[in-house]
BAZA-243017 format. One record per residue: residue number from 1; residue in three letters; x, y, z of N, C-alpha, C, CB in turn. Coordinates in steps of 0.001 Angstrom, whole numbers, plus 500000, padded with zeros to 6 digits. Glycine has a CB too. Layout:
<atoms>
<atom><num>NUM</num><residuo>ALA</residuo><n_u>X</n_u><n_v>Y</n_v><n_w>Z</n_w><ca_u>X</ca_u><ca_v>Y</ca_v><ca_w>Z</ca_w><c_u>X</c_u><c_v>Y</c_v><c_w>Z</c_w><cb_u>X</cb_u><cb_v>Y</cb_v><cb_w>Z</cb_w></atom>
...
</atoms>
This chain:
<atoms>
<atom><num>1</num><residuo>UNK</residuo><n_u>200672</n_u><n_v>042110</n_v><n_w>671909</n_w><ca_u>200715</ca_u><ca_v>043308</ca_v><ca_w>671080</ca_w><c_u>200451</c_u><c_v>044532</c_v><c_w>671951</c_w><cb_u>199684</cb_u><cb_v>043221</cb_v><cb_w>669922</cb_w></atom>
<atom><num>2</num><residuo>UNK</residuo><n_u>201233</n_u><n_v>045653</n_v><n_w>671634</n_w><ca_u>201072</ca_u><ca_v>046891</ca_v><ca_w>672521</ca_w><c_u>199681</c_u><c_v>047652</c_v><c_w>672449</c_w><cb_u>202177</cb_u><cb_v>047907</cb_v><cb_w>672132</cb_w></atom>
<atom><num>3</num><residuo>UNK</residuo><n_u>199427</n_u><n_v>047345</n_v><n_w>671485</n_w><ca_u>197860</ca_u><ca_v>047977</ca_v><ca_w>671404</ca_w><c_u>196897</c_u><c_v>047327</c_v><c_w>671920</c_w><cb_u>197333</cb_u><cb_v>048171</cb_v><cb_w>670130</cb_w></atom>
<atom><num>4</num><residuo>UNK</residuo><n_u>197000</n_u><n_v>045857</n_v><n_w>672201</n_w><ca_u>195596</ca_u><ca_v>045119</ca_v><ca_w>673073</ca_w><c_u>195689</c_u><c_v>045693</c_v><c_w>674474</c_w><cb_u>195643</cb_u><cb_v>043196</cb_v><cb_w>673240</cb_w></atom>
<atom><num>5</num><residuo>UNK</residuo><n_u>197111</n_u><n_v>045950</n_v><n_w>674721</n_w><ca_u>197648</ca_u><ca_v>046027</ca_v><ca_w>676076</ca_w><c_u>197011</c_u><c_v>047561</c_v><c_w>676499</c_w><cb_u>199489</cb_u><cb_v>045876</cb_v><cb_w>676108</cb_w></atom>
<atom><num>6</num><residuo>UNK</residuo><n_u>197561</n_u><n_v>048126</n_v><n_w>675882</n_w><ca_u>196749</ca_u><ca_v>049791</ca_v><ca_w>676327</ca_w><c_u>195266</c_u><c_v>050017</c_v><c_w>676127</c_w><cb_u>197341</cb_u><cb_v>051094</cb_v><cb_w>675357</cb_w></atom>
<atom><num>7</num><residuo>UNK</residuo><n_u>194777</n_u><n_v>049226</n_v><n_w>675089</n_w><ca_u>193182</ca_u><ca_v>049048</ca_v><ca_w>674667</ca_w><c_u>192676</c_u><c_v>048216</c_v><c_w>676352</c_w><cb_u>192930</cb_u><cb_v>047704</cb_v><cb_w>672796</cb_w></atom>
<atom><num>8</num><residuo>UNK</residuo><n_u>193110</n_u><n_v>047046</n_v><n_w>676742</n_w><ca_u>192565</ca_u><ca_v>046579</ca_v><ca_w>677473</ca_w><c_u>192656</c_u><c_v>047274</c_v><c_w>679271</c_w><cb_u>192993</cb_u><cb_v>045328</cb_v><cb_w>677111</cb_w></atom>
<atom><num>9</num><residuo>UNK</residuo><n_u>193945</n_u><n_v>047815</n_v><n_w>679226</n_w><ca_u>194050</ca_u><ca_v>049022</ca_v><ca_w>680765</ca_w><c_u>193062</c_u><c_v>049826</c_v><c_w>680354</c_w><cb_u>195653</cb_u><cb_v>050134</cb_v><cb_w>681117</cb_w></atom>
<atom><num>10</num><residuo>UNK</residuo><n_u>192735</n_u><n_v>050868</n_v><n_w>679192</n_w><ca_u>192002</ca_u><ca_v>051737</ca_v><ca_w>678935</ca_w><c_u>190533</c_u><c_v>051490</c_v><c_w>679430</c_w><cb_u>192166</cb_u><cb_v>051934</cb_v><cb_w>677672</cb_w></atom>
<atom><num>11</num><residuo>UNK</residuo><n_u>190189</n_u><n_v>050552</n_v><n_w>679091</n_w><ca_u>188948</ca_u><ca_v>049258</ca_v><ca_w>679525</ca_w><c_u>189198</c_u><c_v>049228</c_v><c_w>681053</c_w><cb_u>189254</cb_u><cb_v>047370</cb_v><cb_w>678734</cb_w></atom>
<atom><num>12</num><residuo>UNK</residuo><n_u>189706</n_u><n_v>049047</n_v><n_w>681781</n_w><ca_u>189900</ca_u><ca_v>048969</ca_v><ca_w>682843</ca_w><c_u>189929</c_u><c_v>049999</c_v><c_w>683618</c_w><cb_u>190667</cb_u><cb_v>048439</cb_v><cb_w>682910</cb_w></atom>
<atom><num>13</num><residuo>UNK</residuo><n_u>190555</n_u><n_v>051201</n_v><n_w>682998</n_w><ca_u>190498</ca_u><ca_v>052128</ca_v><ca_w>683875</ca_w><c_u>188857</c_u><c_v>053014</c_v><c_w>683726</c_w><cb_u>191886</cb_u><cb_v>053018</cb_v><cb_w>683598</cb_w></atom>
<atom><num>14</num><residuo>UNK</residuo><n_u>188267</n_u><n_v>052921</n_v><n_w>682465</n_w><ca_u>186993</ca_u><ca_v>053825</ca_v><ca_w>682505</ca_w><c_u>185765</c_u><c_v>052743</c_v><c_w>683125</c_w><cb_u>186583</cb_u><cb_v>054492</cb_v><cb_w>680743</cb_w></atom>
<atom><num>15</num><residuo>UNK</residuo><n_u>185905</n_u><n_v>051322</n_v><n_w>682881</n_w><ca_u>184949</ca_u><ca_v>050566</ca_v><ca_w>683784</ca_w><c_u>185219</c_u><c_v>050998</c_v><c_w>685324</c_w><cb_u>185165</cb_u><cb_v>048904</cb_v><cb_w>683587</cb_w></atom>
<atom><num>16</num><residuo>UNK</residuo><n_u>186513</n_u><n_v>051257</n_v><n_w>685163</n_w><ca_u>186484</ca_u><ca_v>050895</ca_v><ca_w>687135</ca_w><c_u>186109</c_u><c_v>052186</c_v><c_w>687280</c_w><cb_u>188184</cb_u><cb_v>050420</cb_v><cb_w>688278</cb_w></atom>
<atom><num>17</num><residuo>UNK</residuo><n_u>186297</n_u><n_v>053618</n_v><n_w>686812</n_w><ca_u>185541</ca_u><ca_v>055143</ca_v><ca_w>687171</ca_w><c_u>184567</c_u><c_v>055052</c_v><c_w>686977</c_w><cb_u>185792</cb_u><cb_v>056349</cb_v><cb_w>686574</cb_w></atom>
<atom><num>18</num><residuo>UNK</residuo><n_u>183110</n_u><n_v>055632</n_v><n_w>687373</n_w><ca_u>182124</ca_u><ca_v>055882</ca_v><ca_w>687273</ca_w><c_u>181775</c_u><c_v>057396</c_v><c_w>686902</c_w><cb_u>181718</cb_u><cb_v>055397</cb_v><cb_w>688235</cb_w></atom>
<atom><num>19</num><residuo>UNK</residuo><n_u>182292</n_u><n_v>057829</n_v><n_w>685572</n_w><ca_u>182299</ca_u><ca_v>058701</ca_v><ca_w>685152</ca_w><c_u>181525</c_u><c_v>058416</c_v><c_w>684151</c_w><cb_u>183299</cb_u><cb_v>059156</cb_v><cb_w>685062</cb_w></atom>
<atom><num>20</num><residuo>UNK</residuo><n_u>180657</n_u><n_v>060170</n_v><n_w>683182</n_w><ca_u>179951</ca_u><ca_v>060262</ca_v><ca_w>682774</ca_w><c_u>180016</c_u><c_v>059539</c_v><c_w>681024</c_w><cb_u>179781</cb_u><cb_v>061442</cb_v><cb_w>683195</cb_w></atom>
<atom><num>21</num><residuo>UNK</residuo><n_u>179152</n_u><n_v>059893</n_v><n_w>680185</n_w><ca_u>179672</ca_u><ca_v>059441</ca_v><ca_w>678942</ca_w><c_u>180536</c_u><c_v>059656</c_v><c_w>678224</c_w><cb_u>179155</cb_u><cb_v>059478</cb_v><cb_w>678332</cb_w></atom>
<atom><num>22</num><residuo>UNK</residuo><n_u>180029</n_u><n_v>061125</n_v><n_w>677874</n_w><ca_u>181205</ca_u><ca_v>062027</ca_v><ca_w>677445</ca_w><c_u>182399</c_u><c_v>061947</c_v><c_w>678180</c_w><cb_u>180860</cb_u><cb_v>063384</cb_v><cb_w>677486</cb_w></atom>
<atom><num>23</num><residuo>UNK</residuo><n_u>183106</n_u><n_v>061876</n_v><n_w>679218</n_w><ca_u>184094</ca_u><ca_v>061208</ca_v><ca_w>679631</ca_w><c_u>184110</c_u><c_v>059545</c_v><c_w>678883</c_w><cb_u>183955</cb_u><cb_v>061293</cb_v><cb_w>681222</cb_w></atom>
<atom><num>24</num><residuo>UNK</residuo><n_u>184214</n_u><n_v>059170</n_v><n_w>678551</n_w><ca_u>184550</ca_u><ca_v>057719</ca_v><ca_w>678482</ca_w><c_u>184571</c_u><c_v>058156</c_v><c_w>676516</c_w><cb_u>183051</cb_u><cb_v>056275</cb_v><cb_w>679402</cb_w></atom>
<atom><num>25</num><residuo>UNK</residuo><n_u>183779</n_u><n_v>059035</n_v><n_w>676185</n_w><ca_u>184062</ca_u><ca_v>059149</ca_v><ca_w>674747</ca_w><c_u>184855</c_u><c_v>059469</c_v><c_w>674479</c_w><cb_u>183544</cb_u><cb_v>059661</cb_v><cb_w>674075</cb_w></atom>
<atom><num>26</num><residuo>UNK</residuo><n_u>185827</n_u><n_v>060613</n_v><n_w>675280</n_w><ca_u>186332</ca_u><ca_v>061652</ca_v><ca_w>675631</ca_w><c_u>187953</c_u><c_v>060681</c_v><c_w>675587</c_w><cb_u>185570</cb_u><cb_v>062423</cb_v><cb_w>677121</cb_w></atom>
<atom><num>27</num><residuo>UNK</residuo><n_u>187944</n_u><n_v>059653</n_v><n_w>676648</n_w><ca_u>188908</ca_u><ca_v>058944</ca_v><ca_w>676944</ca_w><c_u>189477</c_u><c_v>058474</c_v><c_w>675419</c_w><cb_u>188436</cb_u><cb_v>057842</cb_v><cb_w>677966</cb_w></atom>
<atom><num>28</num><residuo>UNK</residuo><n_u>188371</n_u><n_v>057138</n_v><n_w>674691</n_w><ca_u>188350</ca_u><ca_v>056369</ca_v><ca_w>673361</ca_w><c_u>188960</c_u><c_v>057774</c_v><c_w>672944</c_w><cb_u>186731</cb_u><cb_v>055650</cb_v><cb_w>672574</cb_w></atom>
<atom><num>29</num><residuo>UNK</residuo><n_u>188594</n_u><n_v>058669</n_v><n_w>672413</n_w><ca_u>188829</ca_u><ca_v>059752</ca_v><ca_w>671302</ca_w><c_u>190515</c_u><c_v>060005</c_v><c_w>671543</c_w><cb_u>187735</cb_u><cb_v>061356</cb_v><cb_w>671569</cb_w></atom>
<atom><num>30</num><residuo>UNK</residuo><n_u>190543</n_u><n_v>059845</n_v><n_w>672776</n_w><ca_u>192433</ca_u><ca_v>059929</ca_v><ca_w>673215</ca_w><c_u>193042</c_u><c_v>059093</c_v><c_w>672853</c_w><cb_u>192982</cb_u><cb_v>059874</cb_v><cb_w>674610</cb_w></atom>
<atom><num>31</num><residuo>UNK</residuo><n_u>192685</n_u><n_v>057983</n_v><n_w>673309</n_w><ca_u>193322</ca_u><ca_v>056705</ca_v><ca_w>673181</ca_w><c_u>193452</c_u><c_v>056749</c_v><c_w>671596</c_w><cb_u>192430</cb_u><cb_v>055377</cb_v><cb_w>673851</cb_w></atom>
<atom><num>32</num><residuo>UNK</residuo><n_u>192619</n_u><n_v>056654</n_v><n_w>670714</n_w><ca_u>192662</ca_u><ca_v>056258</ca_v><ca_w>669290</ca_w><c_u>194055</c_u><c_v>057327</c_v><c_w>668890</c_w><cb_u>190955</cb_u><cb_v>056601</cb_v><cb_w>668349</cb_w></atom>
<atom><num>33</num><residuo>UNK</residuo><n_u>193509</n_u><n_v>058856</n_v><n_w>669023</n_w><ca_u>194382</ca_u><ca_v>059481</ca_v><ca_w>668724</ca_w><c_u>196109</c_u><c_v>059005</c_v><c_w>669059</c_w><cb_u>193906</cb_u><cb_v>060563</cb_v><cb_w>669245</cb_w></atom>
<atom><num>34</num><residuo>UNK</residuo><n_u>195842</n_u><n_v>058655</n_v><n_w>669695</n_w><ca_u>197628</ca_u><ca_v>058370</ca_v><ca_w>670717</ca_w><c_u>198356</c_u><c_v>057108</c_v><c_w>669983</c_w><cb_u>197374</cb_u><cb_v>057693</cb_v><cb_w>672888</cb_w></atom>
<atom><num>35</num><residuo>UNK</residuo><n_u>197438</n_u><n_v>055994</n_v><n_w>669069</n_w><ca_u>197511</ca_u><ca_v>055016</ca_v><ca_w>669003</ca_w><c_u>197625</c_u><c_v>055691</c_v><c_w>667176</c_w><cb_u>196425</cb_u><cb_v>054022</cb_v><cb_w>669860</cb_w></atom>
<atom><num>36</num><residuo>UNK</residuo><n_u>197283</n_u><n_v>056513</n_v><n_w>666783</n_w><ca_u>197251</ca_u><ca_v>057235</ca_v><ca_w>665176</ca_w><c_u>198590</c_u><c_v>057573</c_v><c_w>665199</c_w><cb_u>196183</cb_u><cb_v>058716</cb_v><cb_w>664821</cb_w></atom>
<atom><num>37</num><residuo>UNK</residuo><n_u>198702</n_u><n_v>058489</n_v><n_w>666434</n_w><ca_u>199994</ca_u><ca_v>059172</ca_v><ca_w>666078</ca_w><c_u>200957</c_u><c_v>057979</c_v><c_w>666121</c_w><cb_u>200437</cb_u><cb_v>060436</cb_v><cb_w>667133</cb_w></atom>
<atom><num>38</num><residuo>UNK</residuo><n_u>201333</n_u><n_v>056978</n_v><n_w>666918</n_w><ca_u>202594</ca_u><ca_v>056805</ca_v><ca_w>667385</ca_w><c_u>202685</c_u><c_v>055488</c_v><c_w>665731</c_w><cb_u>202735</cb_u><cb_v>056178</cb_v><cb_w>669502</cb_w></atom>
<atom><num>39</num><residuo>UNK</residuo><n_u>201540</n_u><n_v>055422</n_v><n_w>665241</n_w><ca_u>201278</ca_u><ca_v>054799</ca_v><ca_w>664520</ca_w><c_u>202006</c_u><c_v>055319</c_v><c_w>663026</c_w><cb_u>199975</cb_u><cb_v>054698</cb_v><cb_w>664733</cb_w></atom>
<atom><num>40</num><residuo>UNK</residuo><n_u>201669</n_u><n_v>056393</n_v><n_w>662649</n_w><ca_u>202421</ca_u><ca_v>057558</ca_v><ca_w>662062</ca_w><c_u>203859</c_u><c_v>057765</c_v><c_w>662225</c_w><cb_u>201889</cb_u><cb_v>058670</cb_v><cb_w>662528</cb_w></atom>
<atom><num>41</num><residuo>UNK</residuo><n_u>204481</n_u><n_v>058179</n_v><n_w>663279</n_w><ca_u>205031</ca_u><ca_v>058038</ca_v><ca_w>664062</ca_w><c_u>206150</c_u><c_v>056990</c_v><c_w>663942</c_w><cb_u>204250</cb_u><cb_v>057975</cb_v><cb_w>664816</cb_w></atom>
<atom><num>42</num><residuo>UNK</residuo><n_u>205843</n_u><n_v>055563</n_v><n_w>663903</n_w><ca_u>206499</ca_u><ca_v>054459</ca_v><ca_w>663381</ca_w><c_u>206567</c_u><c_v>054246</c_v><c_w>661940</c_w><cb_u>205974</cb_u><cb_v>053417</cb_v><cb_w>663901</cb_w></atom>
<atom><num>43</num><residuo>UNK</residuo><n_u>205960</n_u><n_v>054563</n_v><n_w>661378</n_w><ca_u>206124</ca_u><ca_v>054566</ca_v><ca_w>659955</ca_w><c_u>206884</c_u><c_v>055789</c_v><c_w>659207</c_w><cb_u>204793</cb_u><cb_v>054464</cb_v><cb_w>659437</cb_w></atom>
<atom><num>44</num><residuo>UNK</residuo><n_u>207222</n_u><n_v>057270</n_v><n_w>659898</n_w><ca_u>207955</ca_u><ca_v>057828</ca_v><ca_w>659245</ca_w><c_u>209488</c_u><c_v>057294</c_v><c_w>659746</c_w><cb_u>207583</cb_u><cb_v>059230</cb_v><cb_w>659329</cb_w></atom>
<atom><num>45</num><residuo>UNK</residuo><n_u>209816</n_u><n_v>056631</n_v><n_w>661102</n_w><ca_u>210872</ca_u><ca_v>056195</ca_v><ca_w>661774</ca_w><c_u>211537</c_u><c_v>055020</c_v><c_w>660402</c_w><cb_u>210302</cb_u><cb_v>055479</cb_v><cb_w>663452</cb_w></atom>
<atom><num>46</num><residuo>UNK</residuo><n_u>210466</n_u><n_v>054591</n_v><n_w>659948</n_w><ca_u>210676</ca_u><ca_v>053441</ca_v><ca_w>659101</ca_w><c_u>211117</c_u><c_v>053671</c_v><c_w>657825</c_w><cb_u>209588</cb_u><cb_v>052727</cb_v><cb_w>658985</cb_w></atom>
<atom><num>47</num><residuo>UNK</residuo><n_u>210032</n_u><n_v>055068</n_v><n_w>657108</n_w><ca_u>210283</ca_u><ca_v>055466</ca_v><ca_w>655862</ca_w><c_u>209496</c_u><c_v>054105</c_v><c_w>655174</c_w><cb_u>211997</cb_u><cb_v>055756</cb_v><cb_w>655543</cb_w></atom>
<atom><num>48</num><residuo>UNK</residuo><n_u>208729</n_u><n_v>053839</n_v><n_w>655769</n_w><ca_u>207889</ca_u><ca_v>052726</ca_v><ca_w>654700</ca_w><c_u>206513</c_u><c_v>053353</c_v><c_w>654905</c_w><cb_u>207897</cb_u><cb_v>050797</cb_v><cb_w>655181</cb_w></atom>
<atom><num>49</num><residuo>UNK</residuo><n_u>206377</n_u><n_v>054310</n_v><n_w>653802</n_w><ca_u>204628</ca_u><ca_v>054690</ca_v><ca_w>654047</ca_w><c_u>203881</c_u><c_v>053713</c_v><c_w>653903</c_w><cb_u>203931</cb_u><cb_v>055687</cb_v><cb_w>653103</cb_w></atom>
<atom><num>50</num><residuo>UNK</residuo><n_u>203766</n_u><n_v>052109</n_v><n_w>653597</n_w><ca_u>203054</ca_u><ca_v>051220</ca_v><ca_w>653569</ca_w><c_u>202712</c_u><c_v>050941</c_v><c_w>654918</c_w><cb_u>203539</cb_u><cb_v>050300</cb_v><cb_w>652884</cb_w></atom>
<atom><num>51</num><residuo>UNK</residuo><n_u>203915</n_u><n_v>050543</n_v><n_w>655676</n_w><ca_u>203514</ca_u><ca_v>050517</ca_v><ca_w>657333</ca_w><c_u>202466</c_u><c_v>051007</c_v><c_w>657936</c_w><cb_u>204335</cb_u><cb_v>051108</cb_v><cb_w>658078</cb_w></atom>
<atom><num>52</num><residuo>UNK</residuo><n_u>201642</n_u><n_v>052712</n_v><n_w>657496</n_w><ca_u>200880</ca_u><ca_v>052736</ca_v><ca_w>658061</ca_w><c_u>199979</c_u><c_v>052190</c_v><c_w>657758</c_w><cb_u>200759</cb_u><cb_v>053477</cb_v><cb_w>658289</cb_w></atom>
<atom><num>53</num><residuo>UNK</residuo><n_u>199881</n_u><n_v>051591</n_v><n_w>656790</n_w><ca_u>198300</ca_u><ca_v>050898</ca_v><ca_w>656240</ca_w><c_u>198009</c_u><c_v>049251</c_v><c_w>657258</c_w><cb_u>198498</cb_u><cb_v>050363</cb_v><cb_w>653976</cb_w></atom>
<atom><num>54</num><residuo>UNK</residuo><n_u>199195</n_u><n_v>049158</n_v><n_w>657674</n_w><ca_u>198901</ca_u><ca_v>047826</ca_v><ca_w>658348</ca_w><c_u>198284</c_u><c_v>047768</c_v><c_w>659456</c_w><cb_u>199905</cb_u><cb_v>047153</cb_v><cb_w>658601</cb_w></atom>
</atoms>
C-alpha cells in the first residue's frame, strides 16, 4: 500500500536526522497533510464521496 510505503521512508528519514522535535512534528504534520489531500484528491477523481471515508 502507498501509504505504509511513504509512512515507513518518512520513519526513516526523521530517525536517520537528528533533528529537533518540532522538526519531526513539523515533518508528521506534512506527511498527514499530503496523504489528506491526495486522499481528497482521489475521491473527487472518482466522484464517490464515500471513498473518502475509507
Amino acid at each position: 500500500m502507498i501509504y505504509e510505503v511513504i509512512i515507513r521512508k518518512s520513519i526513516q528519514i526523521i530517525t536517520s536526522d537528528k533533528q529537533s522535535e518540532a522538526e519531526v512534528i513539523r515533518r508528521w504534520a506534512s506527511l498527514l497533510f499530503n496523504l489528506l489531500a491526495h486522499k481528497i484528491y482521489s475521491a473527487h477523481l472518482l466522484s464517490q464521496p464515500i471513498y473518502f471515508l475509507l
